[in-house]
N, C-alpha and C positions, 0 to 999 in steps of 0.2 A: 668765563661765565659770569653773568650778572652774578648782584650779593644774593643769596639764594633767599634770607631774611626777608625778602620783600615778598617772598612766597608764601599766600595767605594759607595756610592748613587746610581749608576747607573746599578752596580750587586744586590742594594737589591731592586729598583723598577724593574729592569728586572726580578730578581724569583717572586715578587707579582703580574709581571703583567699576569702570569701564572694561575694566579687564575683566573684572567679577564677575559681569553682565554677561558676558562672553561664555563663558565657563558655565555659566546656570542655562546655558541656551536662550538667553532674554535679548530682545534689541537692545541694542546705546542706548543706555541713559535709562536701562531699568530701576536703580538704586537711587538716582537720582530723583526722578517721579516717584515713585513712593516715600524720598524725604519730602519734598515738596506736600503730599498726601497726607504722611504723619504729623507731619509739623501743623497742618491747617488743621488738624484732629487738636493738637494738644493747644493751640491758640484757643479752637473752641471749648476746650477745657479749662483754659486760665490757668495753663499750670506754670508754675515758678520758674525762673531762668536755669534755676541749677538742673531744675527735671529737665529743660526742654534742651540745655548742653550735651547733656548722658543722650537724648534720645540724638538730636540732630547727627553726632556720629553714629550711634547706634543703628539708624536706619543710612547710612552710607554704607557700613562695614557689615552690613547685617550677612553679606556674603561671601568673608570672609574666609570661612572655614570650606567652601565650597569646593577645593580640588582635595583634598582629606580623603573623600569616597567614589571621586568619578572614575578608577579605575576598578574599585568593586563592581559599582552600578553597569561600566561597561561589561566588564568581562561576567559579571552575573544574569545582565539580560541579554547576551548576545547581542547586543545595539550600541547606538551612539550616546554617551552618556549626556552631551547636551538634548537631543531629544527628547530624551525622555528624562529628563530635568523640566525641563520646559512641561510637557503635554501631563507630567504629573499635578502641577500648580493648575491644573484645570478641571480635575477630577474631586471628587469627596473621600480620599483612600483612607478616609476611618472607617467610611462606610465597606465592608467585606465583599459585599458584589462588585461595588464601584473599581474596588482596589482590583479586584478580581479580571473583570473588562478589561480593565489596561494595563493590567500585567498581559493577557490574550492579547492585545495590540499593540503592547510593544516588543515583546519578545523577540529573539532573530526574526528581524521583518523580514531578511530575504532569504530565511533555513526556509527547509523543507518541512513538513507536517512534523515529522518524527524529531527532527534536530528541537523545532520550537517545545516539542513535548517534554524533549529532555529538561530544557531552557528553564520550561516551568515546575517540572520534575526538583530541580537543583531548588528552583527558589524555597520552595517546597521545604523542600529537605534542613536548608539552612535554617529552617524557623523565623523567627522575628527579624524577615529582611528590612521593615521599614524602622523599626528600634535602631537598628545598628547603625545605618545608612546615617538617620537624623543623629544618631550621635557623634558619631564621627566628624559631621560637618558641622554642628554645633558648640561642638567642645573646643573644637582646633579654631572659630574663629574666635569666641568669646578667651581664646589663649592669647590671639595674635593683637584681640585691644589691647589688653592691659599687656602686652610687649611693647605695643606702640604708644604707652603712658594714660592709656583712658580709662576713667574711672571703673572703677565694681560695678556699679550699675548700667552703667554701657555693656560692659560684659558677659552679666546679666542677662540684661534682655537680648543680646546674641542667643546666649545658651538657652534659652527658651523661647526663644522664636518658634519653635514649631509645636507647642504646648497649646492647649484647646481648654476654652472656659468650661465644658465640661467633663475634663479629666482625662476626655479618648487621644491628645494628643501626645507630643511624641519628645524626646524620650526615655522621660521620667515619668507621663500622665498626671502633672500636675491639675487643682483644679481651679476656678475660678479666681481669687483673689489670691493663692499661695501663687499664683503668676503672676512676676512682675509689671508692673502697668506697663514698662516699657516694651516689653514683649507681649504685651499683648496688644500695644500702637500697630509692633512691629507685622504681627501677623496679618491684622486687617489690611494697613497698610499695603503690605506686597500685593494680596491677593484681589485687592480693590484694582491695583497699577494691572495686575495681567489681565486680568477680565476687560477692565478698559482699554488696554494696548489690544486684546484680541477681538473683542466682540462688543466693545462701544460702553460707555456709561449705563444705560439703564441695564442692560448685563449685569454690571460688575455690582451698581445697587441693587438687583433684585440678588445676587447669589449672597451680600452680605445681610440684606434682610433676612434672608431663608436660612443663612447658618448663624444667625444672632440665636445667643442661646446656647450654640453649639460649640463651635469653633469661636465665636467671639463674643466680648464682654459687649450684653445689650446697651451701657451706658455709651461705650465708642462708637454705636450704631447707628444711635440716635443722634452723635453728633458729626457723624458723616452727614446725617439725613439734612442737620441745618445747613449744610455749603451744597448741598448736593444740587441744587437751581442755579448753582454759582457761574455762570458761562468763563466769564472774565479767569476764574479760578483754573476751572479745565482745561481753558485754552490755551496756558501756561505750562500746562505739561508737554506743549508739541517742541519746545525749547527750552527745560527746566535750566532754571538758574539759582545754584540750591545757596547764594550767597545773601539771596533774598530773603532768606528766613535763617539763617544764621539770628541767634541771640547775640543783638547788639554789642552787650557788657560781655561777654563771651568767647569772640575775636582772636583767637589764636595765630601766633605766625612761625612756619617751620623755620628756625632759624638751621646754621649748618647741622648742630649735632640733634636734631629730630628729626630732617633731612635722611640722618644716615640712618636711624632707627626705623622708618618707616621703610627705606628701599632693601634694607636688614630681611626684615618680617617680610616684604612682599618676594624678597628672594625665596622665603621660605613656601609659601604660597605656590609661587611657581614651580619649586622642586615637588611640591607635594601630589603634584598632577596625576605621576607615571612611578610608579617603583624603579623604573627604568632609571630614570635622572635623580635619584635621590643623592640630593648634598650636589647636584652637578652645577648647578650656579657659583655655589661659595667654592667648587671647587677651582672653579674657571678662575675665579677672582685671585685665590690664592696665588695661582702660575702666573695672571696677569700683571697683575702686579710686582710679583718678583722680577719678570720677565722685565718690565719698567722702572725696577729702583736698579737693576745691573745697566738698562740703558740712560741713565739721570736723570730719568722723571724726576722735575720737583713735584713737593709736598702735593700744591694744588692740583698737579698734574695725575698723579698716584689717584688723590681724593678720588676726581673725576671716571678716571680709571674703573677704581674702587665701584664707583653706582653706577658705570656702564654696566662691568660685567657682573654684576649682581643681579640686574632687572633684564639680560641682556634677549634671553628668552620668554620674555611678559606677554610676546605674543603665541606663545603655544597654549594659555590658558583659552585661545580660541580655538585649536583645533581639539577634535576628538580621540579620544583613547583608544575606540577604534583602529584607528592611524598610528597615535605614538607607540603604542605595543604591537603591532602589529610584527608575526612574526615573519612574515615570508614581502613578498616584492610588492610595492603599491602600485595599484593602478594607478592609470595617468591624473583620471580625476584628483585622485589624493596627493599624487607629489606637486599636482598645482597649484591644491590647497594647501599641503603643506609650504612651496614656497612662499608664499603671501605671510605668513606669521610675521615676520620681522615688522612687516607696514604695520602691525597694531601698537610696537611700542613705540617705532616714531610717531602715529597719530597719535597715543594715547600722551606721551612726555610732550611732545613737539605742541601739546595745545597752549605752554607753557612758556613764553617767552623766555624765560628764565633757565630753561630747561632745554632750548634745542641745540646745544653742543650735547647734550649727554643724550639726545633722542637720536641725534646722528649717529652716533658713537655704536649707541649700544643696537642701531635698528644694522648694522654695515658689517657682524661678525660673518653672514654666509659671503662676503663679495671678495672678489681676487683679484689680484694684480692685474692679470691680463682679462680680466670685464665678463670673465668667464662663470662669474658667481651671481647672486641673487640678493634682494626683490630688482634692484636696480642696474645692475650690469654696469657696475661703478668700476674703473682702472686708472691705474698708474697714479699719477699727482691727485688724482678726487680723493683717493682712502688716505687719510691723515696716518701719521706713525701710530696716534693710541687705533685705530682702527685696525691696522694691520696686527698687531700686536694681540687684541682683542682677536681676531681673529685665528691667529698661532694656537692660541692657550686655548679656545673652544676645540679646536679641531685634535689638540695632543688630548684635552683632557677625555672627550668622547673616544678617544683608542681605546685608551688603558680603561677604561669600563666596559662592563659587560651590556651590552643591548639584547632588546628580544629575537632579533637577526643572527647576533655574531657573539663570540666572546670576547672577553677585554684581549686587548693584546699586551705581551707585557711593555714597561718604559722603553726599553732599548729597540723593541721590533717595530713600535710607533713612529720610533725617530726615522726608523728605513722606510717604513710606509711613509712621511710626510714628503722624504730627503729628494726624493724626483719631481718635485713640484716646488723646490725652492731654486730659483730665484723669479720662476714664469707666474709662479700663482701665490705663493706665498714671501712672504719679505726674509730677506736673507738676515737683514740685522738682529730683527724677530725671535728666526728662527734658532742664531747664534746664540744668543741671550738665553732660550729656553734649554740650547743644549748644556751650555754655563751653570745655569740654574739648577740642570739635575746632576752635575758631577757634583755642585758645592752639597746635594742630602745626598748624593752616595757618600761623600765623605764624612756625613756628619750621621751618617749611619741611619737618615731615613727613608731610603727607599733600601730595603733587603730580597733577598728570595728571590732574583726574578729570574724570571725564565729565559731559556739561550732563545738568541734572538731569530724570528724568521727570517726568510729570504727576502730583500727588499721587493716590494708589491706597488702596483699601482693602489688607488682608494678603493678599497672593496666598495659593495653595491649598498648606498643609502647613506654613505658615511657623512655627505653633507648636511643630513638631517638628523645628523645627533644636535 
């Protein structure tokens, strides 16, 4: 792989914030158009390089925290928690009727009267579902700045991103100036981007005229208003290029070790989706790697490894909770959509020159030997050693956890479930290494307790979409 130091900071949170998009139910390039958006806000404001560094990430990462609660949201409304992520940012939910309506419209859309009753019954019952929701995904992302080195007030204005200049917002009800200016860019900003992405400019300025005041500080109002005849300005959102308003003096570049920081944090992110997969990234990583220092991985080799299988899963933040929890068999729709995740994190790394050994890497853990696997029905000499390997360590580690289908199985009945599928679908060397791997923690006394082993099995039903 190229020197990764030539990897501008700002192109590689802008392709991960793609993921973000995804996860919020927003088209490509939602986070990106709203920097675009905030930034032309804070030019009209004149404000300092140092303010406009804090916001220009701040409104990249502003969605951070966003898989934090998409399994509340789903399994609390009976829906898909992208939709109704999405169709939320289109409503007034301070307002009680508003909120009211599309709680009634989004509910199991496809329960029957009584199921949806219950739906709303629960919401009900929970009290302050939309306090909880916003704080959850607030909190966790204005966490995951400042892990990935950005300032307090980057983080900040994450954590109060969803706070309202007249105090109804969410979820502390801060009011007017005790919100940070940068969260309160942040707000208009997004909300400006979805009205516009859905129903055109004068939309989106007549919804921010009508809630200046409310939801937003009338001074950022009034300075949308001066770009708002701006053609040139808006027709730049149909391809934002958020390198274009980067602060000059400001230029940051991921060298290796913020590199590993940020694919660290987005690991975490992606775990965050599913209770389901909780720690299953960093767990992968941990087997893979082992699995590649007993094979001689060098160092670079490991690295690489390393942020395959960390991000290896980047694209499940596009599918629904729905789907990943689901506990019984998917329809066809769904395991088609489920196959397809993998292609989000080769499009999303692979935009990267710099980046398309680790976008192959990490896009190729469902594929198999014999071409039997997915998105690409890649075989034999196409899946490189770290692929196959990557491979191995997703498939052992998804046994020995518990899914909402099945339960873990223990180390030793995994191995029987893989052992008929190595040398046709899985790599024998791989597989050797991984069995290597767990005598050297039985002997070092970290794997204890486990259970006598099942009968060896084919792959029970879904297990390639752990």
């Amino acid at each position: 792989m190229a020197d990764s130091r030539e990897i501008a900071l700002s192109e590689l949170i802008a392709a991960l914030s793609r993921a973000l998009d995804s996860a919020e139910g927003e088209p490509p390039g939602h986070a990106a158009r709203s920097c675009l958006i905030g930034m032309r806000i804070a030019n009209e404001l004149e404000l300092d390089l140092d303010t406009r560094s804090d916001l220009f990430y701040a409104l990249l990462l502003k969605d951070a925290g966003c898989s934090a609660n998409a399994a509340h949201m789903a399994a609390l409304f009976g829906a898909d928690d992208q939709v109704a992520k999405h169709t939320s940012k289109l409503v007034n939910w301070a307002r009680p009727l508003d909120a009211l309506v599309w709680s009634v419209r989004t509910v199991a859309p496809d329960g029957s009267l009584s199921a949806r009753a219950e739906r709303l019954r629960a919401i009900r019952d929970e009290g302050e579902v939309t306090r909880s929701l916003m704080e959850a995904r607030c909190h966790r992302g204005a966490e995951i700045a400042l892990k990935l080195g950005f300032s307090q007030a980057t983080a900040e204005a994450i954590r109060a991103l969803d706070e309202h200049w007249d105090g109804h917002g969410q979820p502390l009800g801060l009011r007017g100036t005790e919100i940070p200016l940068g969260a309160r860019i942040l707000c208009l900003a997004q909300t400006v981007e979805v009205f516009h992405a859905a129903r055109g400019l004068a939309v989106a300025y007549r919804v921010a005229a009508r809630r200046s005041g409310e939801w937003f500080d009338p001074a950022l109002v009034e300075a949308l208003r001066a770009f708002r005849s701006d053609r040139r300005f808006w027709a730049s959102l149909i391809e934002p290029d958020v390198s274009a308003v980067e602060p000059p003096d400001r230029r940051l570049i991921a060298d290796q070790s913020r590199l590993d920081h940020i694919v660290e944090a987005f690991a975490g992110v992606i775990d965050a989706k599913s209770p389901w997969t909780h720690e299953h990234s960093h767990r992968v990583c941990a087997i893979a790697v082992g699995i590649g220092s007993l094979m001689g991985f060098d160092e670079p080799g490991l690295r690489e490894l390393r942020r395959a299988a960390l991000l290896h899963d980047l694209g499940k933040l596009s599918i629904s909770n729905r789907t990943l929890d689901k506990p019984g068999p998917l329809t066809d729709a769904e395991r088609a959509r489920f196959r397809e995740h993998p292609l989000l994190a080769e499009h999303i790394l692979g935009q990267m020159a710099n980046l398309q050994m680790l976008a192959a890497v990490a896009s190729a853990h469902h594929e198999r030997l014999d071409g039997s696997g997915y998105p690409r029905g890649l075989a034999g000499a196409e899946l490189t050693m770290p692929m196959r390997v990557l491979a191995v360590a997703d498939v052992y580690e998804a046994l020995v956890s518990d899914r909402p289908y099945r339960a873990a199985y223990p180390a030793d009945a995994a191995l029987e479930v893989m052992r008929p599928d190595v040398p046709l679908r899985l790599d024998p060397d791989a597989f050797a290494a991984l069995e290597a791997l767990l005598e050297d923690r039985v002997a070092a006394g970290q794997l204890t307790g486990q259970q006598p082993s099942l009968p060896p099995a084919r792959y029970p039903k879904r297990l390639d979409q752990a």
